[in-house]
N, C-alpha and C positions, 0 to 999 in steps of 0.2 A: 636573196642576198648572195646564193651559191651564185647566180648567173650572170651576176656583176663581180664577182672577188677579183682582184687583179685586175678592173678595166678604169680605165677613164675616158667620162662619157660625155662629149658635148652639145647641147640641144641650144639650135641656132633657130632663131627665131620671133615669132611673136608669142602671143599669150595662152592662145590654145598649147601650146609645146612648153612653154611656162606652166601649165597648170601639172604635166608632165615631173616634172621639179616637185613641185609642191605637194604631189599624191604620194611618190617614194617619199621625201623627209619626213611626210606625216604619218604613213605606215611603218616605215624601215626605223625602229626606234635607235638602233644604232649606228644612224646618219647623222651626222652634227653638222648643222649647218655652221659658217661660218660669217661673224660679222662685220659686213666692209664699211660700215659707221656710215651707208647713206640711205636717206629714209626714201620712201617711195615703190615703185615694180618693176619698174625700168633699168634697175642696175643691175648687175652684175650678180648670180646667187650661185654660191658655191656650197657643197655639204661635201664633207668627207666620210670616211671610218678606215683610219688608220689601221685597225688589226687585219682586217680585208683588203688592204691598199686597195679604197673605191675613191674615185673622185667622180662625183654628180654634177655639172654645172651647169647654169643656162645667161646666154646672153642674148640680148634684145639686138635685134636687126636694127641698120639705119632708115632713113627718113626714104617713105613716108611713111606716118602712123598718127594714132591720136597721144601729143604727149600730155606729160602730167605737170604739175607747178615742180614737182622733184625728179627731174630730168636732167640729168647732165649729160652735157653733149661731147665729152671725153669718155663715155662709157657707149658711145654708139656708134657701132663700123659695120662696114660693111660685110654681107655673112661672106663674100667670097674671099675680104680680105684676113677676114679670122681664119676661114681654113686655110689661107696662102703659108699662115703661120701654126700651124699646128704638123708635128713631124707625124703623125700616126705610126701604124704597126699594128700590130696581132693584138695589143692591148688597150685601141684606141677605136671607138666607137663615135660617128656623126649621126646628129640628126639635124635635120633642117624642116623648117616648116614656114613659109609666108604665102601671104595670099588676101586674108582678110583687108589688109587696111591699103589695098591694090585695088581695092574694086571701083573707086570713085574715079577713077586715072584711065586712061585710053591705053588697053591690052598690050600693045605694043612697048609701052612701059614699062609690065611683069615681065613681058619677053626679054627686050634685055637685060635685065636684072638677072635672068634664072639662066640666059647664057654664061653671063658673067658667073655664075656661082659651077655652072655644069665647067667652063673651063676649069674654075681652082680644083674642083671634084676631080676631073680627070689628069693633071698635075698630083693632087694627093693621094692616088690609085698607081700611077707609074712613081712616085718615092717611097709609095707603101701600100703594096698592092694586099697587105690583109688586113686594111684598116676595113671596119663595119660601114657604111652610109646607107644612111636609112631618111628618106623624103615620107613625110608626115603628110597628104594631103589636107586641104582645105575641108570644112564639116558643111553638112548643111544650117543653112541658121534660116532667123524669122525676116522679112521684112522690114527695115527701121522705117523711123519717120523720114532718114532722106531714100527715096527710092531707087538710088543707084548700089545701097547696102543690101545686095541681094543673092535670092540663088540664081538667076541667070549667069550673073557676072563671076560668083566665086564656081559654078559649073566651067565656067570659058577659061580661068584660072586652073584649076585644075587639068582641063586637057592640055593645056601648054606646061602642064609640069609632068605630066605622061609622053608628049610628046620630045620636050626637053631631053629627059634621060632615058629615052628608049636606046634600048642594046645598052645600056651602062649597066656595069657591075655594082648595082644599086637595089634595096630592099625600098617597097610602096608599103606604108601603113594607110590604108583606105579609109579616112575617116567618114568620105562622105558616106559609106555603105552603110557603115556601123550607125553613125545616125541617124542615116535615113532608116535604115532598119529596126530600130531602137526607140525611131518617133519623137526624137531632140531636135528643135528648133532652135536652142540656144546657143550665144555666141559661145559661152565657157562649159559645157558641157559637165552635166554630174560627175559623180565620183563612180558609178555603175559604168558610165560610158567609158573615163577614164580607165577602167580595170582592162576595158577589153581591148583600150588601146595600147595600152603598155603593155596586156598579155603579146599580142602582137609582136610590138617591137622586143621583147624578150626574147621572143622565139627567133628574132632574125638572131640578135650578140648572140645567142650559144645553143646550137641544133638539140642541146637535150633540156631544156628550159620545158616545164609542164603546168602549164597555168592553174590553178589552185580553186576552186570555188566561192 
């Protein structure tokens, strides 16, 4: 909680970085989430705690993805265009994470997309050069039944988002390391794996954050 007090933190992305959300408001008991009256995963999740001024939130990337029957297409922009709009500062932390629902698409497809987001990145760095940005890589996951849901393709993914923000004043949370090391195949990876992602991205928001057992 110390290493969040005074920040607001926004996690742009898919659900691997959604799951991100949902690990803080379920251990951080004095997170409240807030309810934006629409049902489904794909909206909009915000948790607060007003005594800490913490604002937690996550929103869903635009298309493509696999959507839901409670989708609303007023709650989906683009991650480059949410950070166009976000002022940052010293109290303002990103994270970004896509890749998974990229793989079925021709690379070249991810590539521009993570140009477009490395441009608003570099915009939100020269308006507020001590905001946090923190890129979530891609996990390893299983095989599906369609074969292009794979690790070759989320591997090819990944080096274009290494390649992307090379030399940028940007924090990598390795997910693929963690669970390839860890021996997770899963798209949504446990709450064990979780710990050590977010131990991670703690340590980048505040150099004295000490991850906890």
């Amino acid at each position: 909680m110390n290493c969040l007090k005074g920040k607001r933190v926004f996690l742009l992305g898919d659900s691997t970085i959604r799951q991100w959300w949902e690990y803080i408001v379920r251990f951080v008991k004095d997170l409240k989430p807030l309810d934006n009256h629409k049902p489904g995963k794909h909206q909009p999740k915000i948790a607060v705690n007003e005594s800490n001024d913490i604002t937690w939130q996550w929103f869903c990337h635009s298309y493509p993805f696999i959507a839901s029957a409670n989708t609303y297409p007023e709650d989906l922009k683009y991650v480059a265009t949410r950070i166009d709009n976000i002022t940052g500062g010293g109290d303002t932390v990103v994270a970004i994470s896509l890749g998974a629902h990229f793989t079925p698409f021709p690379l070249d497809v991810f590539q521009k997309r993570m140009h477009n987001i490395k441009a608003a990145v570099q915009k939100l760095l020269i308006r507020s050069p001590e905001t946090k940005v923190i890129v979530k890589l891609a996990n390893v996951r299983e095989n599906g039944a369609i074969e292009i849901f794979n690790n070759w393709s989320t591997f090819k993914i990944n080096q274009i988002l290494l390649e992307v923000f090379h030399l940028m004043d940007v924090a990598f949370v390795d997910a693929w390391d963690v669970t390839a090391v860890l021996n997770s195949k899963k798209i949504h990876p446990n709450n064990n794996i979780l710990k050590v992602e977010l131990d991670l991205f703690l340590s980048f928001v505040c150099s004295e954050y000490v991850a906890t057992v």
